[in-house]
C-alpha positions as CSV (number, residue, x, y, z in Angstrom):
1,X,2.1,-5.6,-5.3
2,X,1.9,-5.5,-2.0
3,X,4.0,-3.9,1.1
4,X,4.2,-7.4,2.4
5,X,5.5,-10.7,0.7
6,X,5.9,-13.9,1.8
7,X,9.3,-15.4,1.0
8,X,8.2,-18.8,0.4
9,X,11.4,-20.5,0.8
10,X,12.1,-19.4,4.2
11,X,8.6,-18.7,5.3
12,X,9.1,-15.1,6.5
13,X,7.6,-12.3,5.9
14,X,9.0,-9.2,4.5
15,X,7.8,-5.7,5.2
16,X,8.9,-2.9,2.3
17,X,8.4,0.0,5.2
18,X,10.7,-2.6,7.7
19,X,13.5,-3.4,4.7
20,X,13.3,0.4,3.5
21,X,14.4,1.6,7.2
22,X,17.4,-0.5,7.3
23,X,18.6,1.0,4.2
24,X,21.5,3.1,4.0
25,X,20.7,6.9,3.5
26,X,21.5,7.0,0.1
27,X,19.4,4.1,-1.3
28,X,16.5,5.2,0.9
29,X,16.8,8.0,-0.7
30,X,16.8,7.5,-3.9
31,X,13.8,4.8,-3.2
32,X,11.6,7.8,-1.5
33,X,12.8,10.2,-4.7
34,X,11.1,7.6,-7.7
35,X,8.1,7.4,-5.2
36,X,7.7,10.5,-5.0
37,X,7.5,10.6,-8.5
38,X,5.6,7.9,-9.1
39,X,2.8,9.1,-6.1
40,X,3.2,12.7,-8.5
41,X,2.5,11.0,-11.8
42,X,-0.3,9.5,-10.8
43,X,-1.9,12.2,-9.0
44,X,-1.7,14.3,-12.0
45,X,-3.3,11.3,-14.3
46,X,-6.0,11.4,-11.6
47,X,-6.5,15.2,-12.1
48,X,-6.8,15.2,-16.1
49,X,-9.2,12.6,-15.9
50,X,-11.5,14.7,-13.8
51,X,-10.8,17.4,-16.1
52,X,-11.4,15.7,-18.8
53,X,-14.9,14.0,-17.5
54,X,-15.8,17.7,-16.5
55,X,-15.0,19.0,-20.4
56,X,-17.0,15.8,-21.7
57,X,-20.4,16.7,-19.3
58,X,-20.0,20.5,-20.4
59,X,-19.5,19.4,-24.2
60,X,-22.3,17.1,-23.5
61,X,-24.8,19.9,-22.3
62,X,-24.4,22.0,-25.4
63,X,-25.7,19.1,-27.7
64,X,-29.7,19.0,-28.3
65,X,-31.3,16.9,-25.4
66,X,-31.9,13.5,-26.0
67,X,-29.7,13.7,-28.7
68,X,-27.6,10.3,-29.5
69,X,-24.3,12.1,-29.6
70,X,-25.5,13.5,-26.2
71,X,-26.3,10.2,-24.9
72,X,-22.9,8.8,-26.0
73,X,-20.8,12.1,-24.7
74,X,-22.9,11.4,-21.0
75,X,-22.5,7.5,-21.0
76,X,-18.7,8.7,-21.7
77,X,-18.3,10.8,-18.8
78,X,-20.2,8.0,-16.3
79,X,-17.2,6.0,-17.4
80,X,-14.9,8.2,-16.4
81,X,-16.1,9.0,-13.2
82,X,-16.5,5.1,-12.2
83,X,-12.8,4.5,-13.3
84,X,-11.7,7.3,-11.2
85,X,-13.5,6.0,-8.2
86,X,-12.7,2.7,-9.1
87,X,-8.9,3.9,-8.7
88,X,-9.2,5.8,-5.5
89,X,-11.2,3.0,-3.9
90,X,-8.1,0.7,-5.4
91,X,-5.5,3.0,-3.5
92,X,-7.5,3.1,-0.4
93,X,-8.3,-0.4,-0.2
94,X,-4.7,-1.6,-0.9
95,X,-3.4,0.2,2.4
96,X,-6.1,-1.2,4.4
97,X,-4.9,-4.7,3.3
98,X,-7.2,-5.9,1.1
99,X,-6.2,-9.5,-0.4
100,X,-8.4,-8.8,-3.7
101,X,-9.1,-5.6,-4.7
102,X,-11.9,-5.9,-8.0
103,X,-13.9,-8.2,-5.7
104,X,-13.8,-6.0,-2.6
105,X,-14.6,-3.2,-4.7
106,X,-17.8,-5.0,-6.2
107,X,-18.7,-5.6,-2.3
108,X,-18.7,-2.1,-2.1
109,X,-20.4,-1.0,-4.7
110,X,-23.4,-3.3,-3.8
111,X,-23.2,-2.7,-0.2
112,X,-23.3,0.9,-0.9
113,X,-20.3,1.6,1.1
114,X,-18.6,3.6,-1.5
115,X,-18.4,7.9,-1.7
116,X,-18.7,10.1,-4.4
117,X,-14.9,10.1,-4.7
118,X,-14.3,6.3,-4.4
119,X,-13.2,6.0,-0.9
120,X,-14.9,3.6,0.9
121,X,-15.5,3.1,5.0
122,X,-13.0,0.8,5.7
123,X,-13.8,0.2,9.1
124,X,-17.7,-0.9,7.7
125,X,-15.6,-3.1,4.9
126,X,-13.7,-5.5,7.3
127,X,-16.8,-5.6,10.0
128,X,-19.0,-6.7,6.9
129,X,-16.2,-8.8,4.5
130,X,-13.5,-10.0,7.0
131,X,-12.7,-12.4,4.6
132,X,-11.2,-9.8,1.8
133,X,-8.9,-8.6,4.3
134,X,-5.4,-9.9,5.1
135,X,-4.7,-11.5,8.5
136,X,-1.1,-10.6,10.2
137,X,0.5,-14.1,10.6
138,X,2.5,-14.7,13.5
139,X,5.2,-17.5,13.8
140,X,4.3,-20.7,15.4
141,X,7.1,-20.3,18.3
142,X,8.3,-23.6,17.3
143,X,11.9,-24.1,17.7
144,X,12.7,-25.3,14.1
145,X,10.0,-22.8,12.6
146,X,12.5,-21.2,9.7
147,X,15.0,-24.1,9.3
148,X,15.4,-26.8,7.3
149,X,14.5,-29.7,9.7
150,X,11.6,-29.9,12.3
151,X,11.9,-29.1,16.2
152,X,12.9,-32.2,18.4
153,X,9.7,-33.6,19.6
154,X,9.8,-32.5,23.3
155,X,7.6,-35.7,24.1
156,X,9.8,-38.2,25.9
157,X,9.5,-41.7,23.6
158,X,11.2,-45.1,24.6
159,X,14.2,-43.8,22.9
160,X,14.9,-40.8,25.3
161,X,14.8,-43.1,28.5
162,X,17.1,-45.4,27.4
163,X,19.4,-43.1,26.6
164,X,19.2,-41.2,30.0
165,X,19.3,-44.3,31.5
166,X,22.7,-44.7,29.6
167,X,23.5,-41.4,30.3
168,X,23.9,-40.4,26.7
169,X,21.8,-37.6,27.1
């Protein structure tokens, strides 16, 4: 999900950080509290995984080279460490506004823009693959932009003259 939605009834956008602000204390707080949590659970998830790639590679290293069971034990731990860049590259590329995040993260992967750890440069990202990124919309300035009917044209027509000619308008 993303920090910005589109309401596609009125056509305006909603920012979570914008909406959260205008919050009274104690629902922003209670907001920043699960969070918090949530930013806590995963962080630890993060850290067992590591752990448990870095157990699989030493359980891996006791086995007799070239070994199936080794083979299987390394090709287990390669796993491991792709998902948990795949994650952090996930995190990171969400907050940069990215529109889809598997393919941007298969761009990359081949355009060997990723680190060790996942993270990828960003800034190299949207100069290479504008198109994965999310472009800010800004209203059209028209005058019945958000209601329910179109703006007056502002182009005088046949009808306008008469009636200023009537004095009707």
């Amino acid at each position: 999900m993303s920090d910005t939605q589109t309401n596609n009834e009125s056509n305006n956008t909603v920012n979570f950080t914008d909406w959260l602000t205008e919050q009274d204390e104690a629902t922003q707080s209670m907001i920043n509290g699960h969070i918090t949590g949530l930013k806590s659970a995963l962080d630890t998830e993060r850290s067992d995984r590591k752990k448990l790639e870095k157990q699989v590679r030493e359980t891996a290293k006791q086995l007799e080279a070239g070994s199936e069971t080794r083979q299987q034990l390394e090709t287990m731990a390669n796993d491991l460490a792709t998902a948990n860049g795949r994650s952090s590259f996930y995190e990171s590329a969400h907050g940069a506004g990215v529109k889809n995040l598997p393919l941007a993260y298969v761009a990359a992967r081949e355009a060997q823009l990723l680190g060790d750890d996942g993270a990828a440069d960003m800034k190299a990202m949207k100069e290479r693959f504008p198109e994965l990124f999310t472009v800010p919309v800004s209203p059209a300035g028209n005058a019945g932009e958000g209601t329910q009917h179109p703006a007056p044209n502002s182009e005088p027509d046949m009808d306008t003259f008469i009636r200023r000619a009537a004095g009707r308008q």
